[in-house]
C-alpha positions in Angstrom: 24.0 50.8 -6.6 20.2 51.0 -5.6 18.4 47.6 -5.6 15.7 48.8 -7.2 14.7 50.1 -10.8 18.2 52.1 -10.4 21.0 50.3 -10.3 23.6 52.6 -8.4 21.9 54.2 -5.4 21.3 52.0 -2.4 18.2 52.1 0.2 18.5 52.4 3.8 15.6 50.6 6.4 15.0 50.8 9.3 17.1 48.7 12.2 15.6 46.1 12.3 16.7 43.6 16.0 18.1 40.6 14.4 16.9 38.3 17.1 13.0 38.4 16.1 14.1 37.8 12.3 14.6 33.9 13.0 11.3 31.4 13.3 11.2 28.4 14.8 11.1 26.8 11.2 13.6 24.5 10.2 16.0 25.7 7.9 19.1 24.2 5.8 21.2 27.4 7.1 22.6 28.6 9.5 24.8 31.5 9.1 27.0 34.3 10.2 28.3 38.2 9.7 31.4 38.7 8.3 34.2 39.9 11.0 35.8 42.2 8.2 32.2 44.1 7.8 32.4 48.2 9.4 29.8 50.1 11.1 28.4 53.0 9.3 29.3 51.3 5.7 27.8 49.3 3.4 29.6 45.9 1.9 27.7 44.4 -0.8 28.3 41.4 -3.5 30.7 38.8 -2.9 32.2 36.7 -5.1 34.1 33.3 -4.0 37.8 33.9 -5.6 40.4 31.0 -4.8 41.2 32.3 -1.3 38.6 34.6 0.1 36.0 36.8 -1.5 35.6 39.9 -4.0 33.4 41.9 -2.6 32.2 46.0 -2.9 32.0 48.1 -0.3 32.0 52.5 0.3 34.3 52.4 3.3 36.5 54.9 3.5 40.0 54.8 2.1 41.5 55.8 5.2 40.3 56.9 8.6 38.9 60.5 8.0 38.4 60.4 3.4 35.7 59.1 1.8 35.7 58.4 -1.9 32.5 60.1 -3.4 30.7 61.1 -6.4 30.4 64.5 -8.0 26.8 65.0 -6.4 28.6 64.0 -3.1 27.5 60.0 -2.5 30.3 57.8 -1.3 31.5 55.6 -4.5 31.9 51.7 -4.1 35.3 50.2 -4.7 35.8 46.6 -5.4 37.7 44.2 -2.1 39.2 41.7 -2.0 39.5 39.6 1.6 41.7 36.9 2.3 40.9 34.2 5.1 43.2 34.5 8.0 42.0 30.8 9.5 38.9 28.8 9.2 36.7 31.4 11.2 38.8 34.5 10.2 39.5 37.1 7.7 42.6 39.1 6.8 42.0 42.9 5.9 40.8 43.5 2.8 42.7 44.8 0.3 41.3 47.7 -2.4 41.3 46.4 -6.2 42.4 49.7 -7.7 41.1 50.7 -11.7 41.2 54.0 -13.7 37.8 54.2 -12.5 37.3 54.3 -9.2 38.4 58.0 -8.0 35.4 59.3 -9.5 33.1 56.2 -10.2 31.4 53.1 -8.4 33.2 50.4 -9.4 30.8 47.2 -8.5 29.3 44.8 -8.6 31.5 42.2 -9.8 32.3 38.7 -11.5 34.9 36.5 -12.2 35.0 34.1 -14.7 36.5 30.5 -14.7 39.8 32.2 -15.8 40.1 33.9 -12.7 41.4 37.0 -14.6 38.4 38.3 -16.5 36.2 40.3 -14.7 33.0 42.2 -15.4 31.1 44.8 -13.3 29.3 47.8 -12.6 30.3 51.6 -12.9 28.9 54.6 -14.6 28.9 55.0 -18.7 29.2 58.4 -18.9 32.7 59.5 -17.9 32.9 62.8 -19.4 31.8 66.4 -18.6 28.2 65.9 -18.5 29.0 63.1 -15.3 30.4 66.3 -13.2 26.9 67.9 -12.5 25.1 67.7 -9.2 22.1 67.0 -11.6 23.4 65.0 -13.9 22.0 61.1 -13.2 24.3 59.1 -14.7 23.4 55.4 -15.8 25.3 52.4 -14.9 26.6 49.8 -17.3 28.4 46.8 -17.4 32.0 46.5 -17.7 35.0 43.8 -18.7 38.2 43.9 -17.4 41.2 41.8 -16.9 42.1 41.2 -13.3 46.5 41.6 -12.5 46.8 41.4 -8.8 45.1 44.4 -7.2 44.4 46.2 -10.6 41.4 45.9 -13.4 43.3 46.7 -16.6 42.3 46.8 -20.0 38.7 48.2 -18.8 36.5 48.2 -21.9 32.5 48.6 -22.0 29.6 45.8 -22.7 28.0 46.3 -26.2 24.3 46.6 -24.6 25.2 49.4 -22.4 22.9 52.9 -22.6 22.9 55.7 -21.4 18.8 55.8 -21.1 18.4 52.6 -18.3 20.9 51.0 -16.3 22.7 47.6 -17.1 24.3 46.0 -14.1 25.4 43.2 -11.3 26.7 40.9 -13.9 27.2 37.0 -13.2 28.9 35.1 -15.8 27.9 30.8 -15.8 30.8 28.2 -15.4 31.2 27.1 -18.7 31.6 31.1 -19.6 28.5 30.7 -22.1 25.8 32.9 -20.2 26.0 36.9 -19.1 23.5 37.2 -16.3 22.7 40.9 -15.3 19.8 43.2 -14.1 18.5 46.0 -16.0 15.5 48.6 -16.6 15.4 48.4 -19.8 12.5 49.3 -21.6 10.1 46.3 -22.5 10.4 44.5 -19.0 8.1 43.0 -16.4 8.7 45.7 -13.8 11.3 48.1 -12.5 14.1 46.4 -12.9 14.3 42.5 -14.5 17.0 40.0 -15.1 18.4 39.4 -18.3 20.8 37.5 -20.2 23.5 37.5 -22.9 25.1 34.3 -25.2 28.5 34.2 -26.2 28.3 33.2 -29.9 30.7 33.7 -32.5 33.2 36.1 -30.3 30.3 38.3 -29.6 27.4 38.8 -26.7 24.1 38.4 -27.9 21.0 40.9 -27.5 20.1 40.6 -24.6 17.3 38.3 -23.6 14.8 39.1 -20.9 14.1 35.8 -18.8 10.3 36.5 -18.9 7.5 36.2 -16.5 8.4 33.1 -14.8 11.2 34.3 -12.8 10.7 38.1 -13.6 8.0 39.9 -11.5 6.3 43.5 -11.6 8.9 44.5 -9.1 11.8 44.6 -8.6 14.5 41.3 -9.8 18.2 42.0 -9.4 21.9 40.3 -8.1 21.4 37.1 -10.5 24.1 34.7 -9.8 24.4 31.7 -12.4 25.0 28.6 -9.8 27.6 25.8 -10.9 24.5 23.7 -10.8 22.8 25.3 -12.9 19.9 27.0 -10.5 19.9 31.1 -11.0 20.0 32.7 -7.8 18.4 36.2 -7.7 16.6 38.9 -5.5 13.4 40.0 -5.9 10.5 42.2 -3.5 8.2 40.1 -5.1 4.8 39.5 -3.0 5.0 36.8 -1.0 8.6 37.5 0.4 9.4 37.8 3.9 9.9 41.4 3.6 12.1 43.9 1.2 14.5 42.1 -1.0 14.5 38.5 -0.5 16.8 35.5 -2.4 15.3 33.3 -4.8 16.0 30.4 -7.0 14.5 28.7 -10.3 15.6 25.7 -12.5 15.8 25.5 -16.0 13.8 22.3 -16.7 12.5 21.3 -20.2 13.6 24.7 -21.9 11.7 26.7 -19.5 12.5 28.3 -16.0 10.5 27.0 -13.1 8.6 29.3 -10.3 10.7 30.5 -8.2 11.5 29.0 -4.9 12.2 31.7 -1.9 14.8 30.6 0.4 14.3 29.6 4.1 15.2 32.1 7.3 17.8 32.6 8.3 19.3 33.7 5.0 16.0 35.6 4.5 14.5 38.0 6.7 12.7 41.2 7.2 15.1 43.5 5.4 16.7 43.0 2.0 18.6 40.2 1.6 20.2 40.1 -1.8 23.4 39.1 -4.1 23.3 35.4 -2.5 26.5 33.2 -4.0 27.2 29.5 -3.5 30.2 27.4 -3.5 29.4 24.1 -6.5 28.6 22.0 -3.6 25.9 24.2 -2.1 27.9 23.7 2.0 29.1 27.3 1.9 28.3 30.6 0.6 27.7 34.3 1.3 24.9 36.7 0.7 24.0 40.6 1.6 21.7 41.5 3.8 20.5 45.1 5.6 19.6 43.6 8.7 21.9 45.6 11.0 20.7 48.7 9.5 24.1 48.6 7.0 24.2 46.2 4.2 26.7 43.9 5.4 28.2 40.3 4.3 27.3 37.6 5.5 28.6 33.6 5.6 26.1 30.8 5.5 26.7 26.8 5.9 24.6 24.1 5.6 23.0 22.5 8.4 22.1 19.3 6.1 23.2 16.0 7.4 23.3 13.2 4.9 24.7 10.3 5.6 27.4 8.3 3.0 25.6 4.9 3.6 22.1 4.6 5.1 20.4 1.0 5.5 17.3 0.6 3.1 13.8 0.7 4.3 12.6 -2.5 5.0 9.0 -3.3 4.6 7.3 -5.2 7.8 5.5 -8.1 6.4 2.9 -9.8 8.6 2.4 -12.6 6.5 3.1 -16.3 7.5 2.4 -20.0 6.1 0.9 -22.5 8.6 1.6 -26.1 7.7 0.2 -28.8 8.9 3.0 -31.6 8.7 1.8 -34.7 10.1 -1.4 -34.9 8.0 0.4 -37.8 6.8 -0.9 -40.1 9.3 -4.2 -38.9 7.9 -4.3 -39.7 4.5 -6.4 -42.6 5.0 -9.5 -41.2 5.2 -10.7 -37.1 4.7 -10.1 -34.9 7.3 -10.6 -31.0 7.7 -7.8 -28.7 9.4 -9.0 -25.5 10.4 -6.9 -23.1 11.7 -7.7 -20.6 14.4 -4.7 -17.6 14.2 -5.9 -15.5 17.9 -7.1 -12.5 16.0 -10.8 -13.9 15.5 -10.0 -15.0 11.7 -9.8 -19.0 10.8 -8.9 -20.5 7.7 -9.4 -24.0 6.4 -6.3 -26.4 4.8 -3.4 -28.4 5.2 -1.0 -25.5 4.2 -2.4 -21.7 4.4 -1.4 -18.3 4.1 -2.3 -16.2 6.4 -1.6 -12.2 7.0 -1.9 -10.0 10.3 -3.0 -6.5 10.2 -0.7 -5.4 13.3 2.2 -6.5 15.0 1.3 -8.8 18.3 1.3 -11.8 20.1 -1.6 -14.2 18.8 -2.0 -18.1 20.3 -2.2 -19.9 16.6 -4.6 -23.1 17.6 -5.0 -26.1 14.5 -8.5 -28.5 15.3 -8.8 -31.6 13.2 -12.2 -33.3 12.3 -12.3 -36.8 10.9 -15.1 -36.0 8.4 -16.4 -39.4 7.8 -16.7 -39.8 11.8 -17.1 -36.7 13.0 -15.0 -36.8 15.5 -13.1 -33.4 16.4 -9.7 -33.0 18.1 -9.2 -29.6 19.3 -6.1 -27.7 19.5 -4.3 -30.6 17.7 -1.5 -27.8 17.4 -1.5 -25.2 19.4 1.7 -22.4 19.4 2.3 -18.8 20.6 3.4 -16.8 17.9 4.9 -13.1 17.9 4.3 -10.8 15.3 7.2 -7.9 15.1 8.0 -4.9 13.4 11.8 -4.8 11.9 13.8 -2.7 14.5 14.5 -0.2 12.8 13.5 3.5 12.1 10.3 3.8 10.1 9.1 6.1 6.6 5.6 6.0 6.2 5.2 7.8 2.6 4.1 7.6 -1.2 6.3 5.9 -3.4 5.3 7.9 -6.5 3.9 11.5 -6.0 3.2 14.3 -8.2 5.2 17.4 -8.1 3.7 20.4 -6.1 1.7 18.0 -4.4 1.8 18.1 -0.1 3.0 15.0 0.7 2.7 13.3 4.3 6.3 11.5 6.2 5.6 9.9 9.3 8.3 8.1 11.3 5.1 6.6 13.6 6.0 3.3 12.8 9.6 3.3 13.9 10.6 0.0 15.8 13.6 0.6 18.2 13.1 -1.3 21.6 14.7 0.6 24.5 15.4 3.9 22.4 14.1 7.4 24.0 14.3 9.3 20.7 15.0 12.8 21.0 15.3 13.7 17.6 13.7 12.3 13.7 15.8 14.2 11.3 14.4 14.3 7.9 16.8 14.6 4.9 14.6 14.6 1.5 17.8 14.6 -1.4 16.6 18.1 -3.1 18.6 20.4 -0.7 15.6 20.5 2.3 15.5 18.6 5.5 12.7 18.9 8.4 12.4 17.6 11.8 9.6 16.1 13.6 7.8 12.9 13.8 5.3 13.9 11.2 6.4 16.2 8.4 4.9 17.7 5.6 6.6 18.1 2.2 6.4 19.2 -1.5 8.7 18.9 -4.3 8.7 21.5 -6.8 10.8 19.2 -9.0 10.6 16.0 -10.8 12.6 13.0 -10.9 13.9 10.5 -8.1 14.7 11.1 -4.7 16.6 9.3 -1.7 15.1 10.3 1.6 16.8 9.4 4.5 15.8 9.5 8.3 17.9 10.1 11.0 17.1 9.0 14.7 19.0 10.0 17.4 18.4 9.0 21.0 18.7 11.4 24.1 22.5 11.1 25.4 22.3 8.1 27.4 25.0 7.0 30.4 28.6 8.0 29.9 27.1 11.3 26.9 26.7 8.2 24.0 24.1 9.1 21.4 22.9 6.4 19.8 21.3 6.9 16.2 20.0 4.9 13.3 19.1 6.0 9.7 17.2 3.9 6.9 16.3 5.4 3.0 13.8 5.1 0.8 13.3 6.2 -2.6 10.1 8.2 -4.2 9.8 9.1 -7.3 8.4 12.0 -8.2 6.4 13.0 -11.8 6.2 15.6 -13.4 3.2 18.0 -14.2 2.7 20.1 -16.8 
């Protein structure tokens, strides 16, 4: 089960202290290692089922026997763990099949169905498969799942015994075979692929192309309820090794990838990331500890059920002169003085401030046939105020890809000592800070929210406010 242009022989790297992996760097994650994972062994792939996970692992079967291969590797066996509570796990329990004294049995899917199952094992099963130097060539499998037994095992149509066909993920709907494969004809050592079902049968097989495939190595697809593919990928520009991925089909064509934040990447590989349809919980593998292990991630996105809208601050007033009754007699001017320097001439005028502030608004009358002036005929004080409320400075229509500038600056909230502006932008990202920078990758409309929370004040409360506003955001081609 290698991650790389093989698909059944995994890499080790070095250890790698797990405390320098993690920036400073916002990030929608956070996560945590699987209590059920074992020192020394390597636990790869999960799959949500209805009460746990599927996973594959090459622990031994009992305390002093390993399972291995004819040339002596140990041989992966599919898992299945149960939770014990909210924060614990049950052991797991092996998923036996006709295969798996003699052959890796893994990765795996499930489909809707919850009974059929597809994974990864060797195709050839016969003498050839017995030699030392015999390198056998995985395939993809599909079996029906009855308790803690695949039966009915029967092989993919596309599998061949010159490249490797693997790591299968099936869509919701059932329509789509995702899988990795070095077949020849692809963008580099190993690419990602993908079958129809029409007509009873899997279609040839149809490489996803440069967009998401690179001149490395691109393996563990996982077809997301929402329609995103989640893959691996050593790519340039990762973090290091393997690192997960995502793209969007948008307008009949998949969209440059997008790697994901640390924690869930790191340094070492980090591969075969699955999601729950909500995007809260997941899993992923990662070699971080040295082993491959499994690990759980949650979301750290707040977003808030109701939010108030964004109200703009409008400095703009009408001054009205409402005795100049008892002047209609004879002409007169009314010029208006409004503090900040400005003056404007009328019986009723519109005026608008370029700040908030407190400005003395003075009105001087002149008889124009006499001459005569009388200053400060009406003189008041008047305040000029920002809404109390939290503030989003930002575009209202943007292109996407563009770096686009949020600023909270203008947040009005007299007697607040903010400790925190939490910024939630609708696309699965959040950032905090005053000032943020941020691009979408993604057209269409967005509701950003932002969150302000005050320092705990007497008796631990936490005060905290949050306003939206919508952007829009166009598409490029």
């Amino acid at each position: 089960m290698r991650r790389g242009a093989t698909i059944l022989i995994f890499i080790l790297v070095i250890i790698l202290s797990e405390s320098s992996l993690f920036s400073q760097e916002t990030s929608p994650y956070k996560i945590t290692r699987l209590s059920f994972n074992i020192s020394g062994f390597s636990d790869i792939a999960p799959v949500i089922i209805r009460d746990g996970i599927m996973f594959c692992s090459d622990r031994r079967l009992s305390g002093v026997t390993d399972r291995t291969s004819f040339d002596n590797r140990r041989l992966y066996n599919i898992y299945i763990a149960e939770k014990k509570d909210t924060s614990d796990w049950q052991k797991p329990n092996l998923v036996k099949n006709e295969r798996s004294a003699q052959f890796n049995t893994g990765p795996v899917c499930i489909a809707a169905d919850g009974k059929t199952v597809y994974f990864t094992s060797e195709i050839e099963t016969g003498v050839p498969s017995r030699s030392r130097k015999f390198r056998n060539k995985s395939g993809i499998f599909e079996a029906e799942l009855s308790g803690l037994q695949l039966i009915s095992i029967k092989p993919f149509k596309y599998n061949n015994p010159d490249y490797n066909t693997g790591q299968p993920s099936i869509s919701a709907d059932g329509k789509y075979l995702y899988f990795a494969s070095d077949m020849p004809g692809g963008q580099g050592g190993s690419d990602i692929y993908f079958s129809e079902w029409v007509d009873g049968n899997w279609s040839t097989p149809v490489n996803l192309g440069p967009k998401v495939n690179s001149a490395g190595t691109d393996n563990y697809p996982c077809a997301h309820f929402s329609g995103k593919l989640y893959f691996a990928s050593n790519r340039p520009g990762g973090m290091g090794g393997l690192d997960v991925y995502y793209s969007d089909f948008m307008d009949g064509s998949w969209e440059t990838p997008v790697r994901l934040p640390e924690p869930v990447n790191s340094l070492s590989d980090d591969f075969a990331f699955i999601a729950q349809p909500d995007l809260q919980k997941g899993y992923f593998s990662s070699n971080r500890r040295r082993n491959d292990d499994i690990y759980e991630f949650t979301t750290t996105i707040i977003r808030k059920s109701t939010c108030d809208t964004l109200e703009i601050n409008n400095y703009c007033y009408e001054f009205v002169e409402e005795n100049a009754v008892k002047y209609d007699t004879m002409p007169f001017k009314f010029e208006w003085r409004f503090g900040d320097g400005n003056v404007s001439v009328g019986r009723i005028v519109e005026y608008c401030y370029s700040r908030p502030g407190t400005y003395l608004v003075q009105l001087d009358v002149t008889n124009l046939i006499t001459k005569e002036v009388k200053v400060n005929e009406k003189s008041q004080t008047l305040v000029v105020q920002d809404i109390e409320q939290p503030y989003i400075s930002c575009p209202d229509v943007a292109d996407q890809g563009m770096i686009l500038k949020f600023s909270a600056d203008s947040t009005n909230l007299p007697g607040w000592d903010i400790a925190q502006y939490y910024w939630n932008f609708g696309d699965e990202t959040i950032a905090i800070g005053k000032n943020v920078d941020k691009t979408f990758r993604r057209p269409g409309n967005y509701t950003i929210q932002l969150i302000v929370s005050t320092k705990p004040e007497e008796g631990g409360i936490i005060r905290e406010a949050c306003v939206s506003k919508n952007i829009s955001i166009i598409h490029q081609p």
